[in-house]
C-alpha positions, -999 to +999 in steps of 0.1 A: +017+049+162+020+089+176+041+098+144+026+078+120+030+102+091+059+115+100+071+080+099+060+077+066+077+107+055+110+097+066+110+064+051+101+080+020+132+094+015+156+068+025+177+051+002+186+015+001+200-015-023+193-046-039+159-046-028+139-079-023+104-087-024+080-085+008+043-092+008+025-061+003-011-057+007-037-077+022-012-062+034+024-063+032+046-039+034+079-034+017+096+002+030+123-011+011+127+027-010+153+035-035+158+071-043+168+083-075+163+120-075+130+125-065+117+091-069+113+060-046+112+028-062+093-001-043+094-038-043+069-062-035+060-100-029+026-110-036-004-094-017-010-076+011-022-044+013-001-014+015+025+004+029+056+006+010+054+044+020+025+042+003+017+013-020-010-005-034-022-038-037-008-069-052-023-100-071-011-132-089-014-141-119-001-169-148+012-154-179+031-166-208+067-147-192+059-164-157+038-161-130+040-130-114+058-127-080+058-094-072+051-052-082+072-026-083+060+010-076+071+045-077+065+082-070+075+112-062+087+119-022+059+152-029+024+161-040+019+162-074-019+178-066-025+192-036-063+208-040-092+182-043-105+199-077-071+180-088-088+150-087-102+147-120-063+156-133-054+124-115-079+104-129-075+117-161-036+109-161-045+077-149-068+065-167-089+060-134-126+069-125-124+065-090-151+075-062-128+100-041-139+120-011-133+152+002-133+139+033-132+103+055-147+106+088-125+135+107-097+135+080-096+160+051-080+160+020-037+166+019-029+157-016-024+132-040+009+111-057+009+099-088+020+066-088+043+043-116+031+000-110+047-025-133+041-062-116+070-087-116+078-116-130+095-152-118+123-141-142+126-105-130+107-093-163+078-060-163+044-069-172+011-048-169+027-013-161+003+009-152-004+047-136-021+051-105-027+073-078-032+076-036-047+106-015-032+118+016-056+126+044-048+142+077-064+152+106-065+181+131-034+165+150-014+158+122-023+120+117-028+104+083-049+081+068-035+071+029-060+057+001-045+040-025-065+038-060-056+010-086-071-008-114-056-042-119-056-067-150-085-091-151-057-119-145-051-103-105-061-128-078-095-122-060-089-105-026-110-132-014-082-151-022-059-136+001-051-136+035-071-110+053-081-109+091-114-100+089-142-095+067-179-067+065-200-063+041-208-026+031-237-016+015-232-055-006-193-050-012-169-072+010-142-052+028-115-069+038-093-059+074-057-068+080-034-053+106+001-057+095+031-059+120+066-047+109+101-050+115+125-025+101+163-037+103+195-023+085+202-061+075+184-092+074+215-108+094+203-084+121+171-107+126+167-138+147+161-166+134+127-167+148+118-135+132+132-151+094+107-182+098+078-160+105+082-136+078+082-169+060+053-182+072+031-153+085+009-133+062+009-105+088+046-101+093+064-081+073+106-081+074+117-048+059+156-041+049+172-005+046+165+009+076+192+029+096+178+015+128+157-015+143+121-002+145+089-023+148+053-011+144+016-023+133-005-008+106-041-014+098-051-020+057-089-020+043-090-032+007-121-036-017-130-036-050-161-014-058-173-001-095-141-017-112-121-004-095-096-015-060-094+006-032-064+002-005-071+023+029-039+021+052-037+034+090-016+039+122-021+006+144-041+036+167-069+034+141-105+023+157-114-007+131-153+007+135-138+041+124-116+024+099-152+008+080-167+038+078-141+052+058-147+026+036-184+038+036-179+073+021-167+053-012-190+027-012-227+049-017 
């Protein structure tokens, strides 16, 4: 996708209602966004790897107010640290020691987004809010690469566990590759039939509601769990996968 973070951008600051959850991460995206100010609030099914304009990754778990379904997130539409000595500011307002580069491959460091996570409930109740972060990467043409930091409760479902296209081994850590294809539509009446049953049924499909047009694209998601810690890596579909895993190399030394 040309205008991949443009896209992003944009989607970032539209509004829309009664949002409804979407698997995000292995990869799943929900670009459902409501704006309150400066904020966009996301909704998510369980697991699949990123986008949401930027979101993390989901698990499941049982607790004693339900099983949880889904994970809410939200940020700022802006920076909140844009120079890479910010880095230990994010990880000290998160609570997060996290390997972050200054660099991954031919992308530099843009800034970082604080980010609000609270997962979701059967009955619609919070549980496990927490504060995390992602860093904004860009290249010489403008493209992006996002990496999304979390640290999820011990309860979270093993990626393993989830659906995932492909797996490497890096220096002993499993990575896990998915390449999410999305649908954008202003109403889910607006979709086929067809296109309901396979957002239903296929891990790599993502239905999103609240956007002012019809749009579809692709996105590629790395996710892996290294020194405690879970690490989301999301793309344009242009992405080379071999370029992609070595990303995933400058975290895991």
């Amino acid at each position: 996708m040309n205008n991949f973070d443009e896209y992003l951008k944009n989607k970032l600051r539209e509004s829309v209602e009664n949002s409804s959850p979407s698997d995000y991460l292995k990869n799943k995206i929900d670009l459902k966004l409501k704006s309150t100010e400066d904020k966009g609030e996301f909704k998510m099914k369980k697991r699949f790897i990123l986008i949401a304009s930027a979101m993390l990754v989901l698990s499941i778990g049982v607790f004693a107010a339900g099983k949880i379904t889904g994970t809410i997130t939200s940020s700022t539409s802006y920076y909140n640290y844009t120079k890479y000595t910010d880095v230990a500011k994010a990880e000290k307002k998160t609570g997060i020691d996290a390997e972050i580069p200054e660099s991954l491959g031919s992308y530099g460091f843009d800034g970082i987004t604080l980010i609000d996570i609270a997962d979701t409930d059967d009955a619609g109740a919070k549980l496990n809010k927490r504060k995390s972060f992602k860093v904004n990467y860009k290249n010489e043409v403008g493209e992006k690469v996002i990496l999304f930091v979390d640290k999820y409760p011990e309860t979270s479902k093993p990626i393993s566990e989830q659906p995932y296209n492909e797996i490497r081994e890096i220096n002993g850590v499993p990575v896990y590759y998915s390449r999410v294809e999305n649908l954008f539509l202003a109403d889910e009446k607006d979709a086929t039939e067809e296109e309901l049953e396979r957002s239903k049924n296929d891990p790599f499909f993502n239905l999103a509601i609240g956007s002012d047009k019809r749009e579809e694209n692709a996105s590629k998601h790395l996710i892996f769990d290294y020194k405690g810690v879970q690490y989301a890596l999301m793309a344009g579909d242009d992405m080379d996968v071999n370029e992609f895993y070595k990303m995933a190399e400058e975290i895991i030394k």
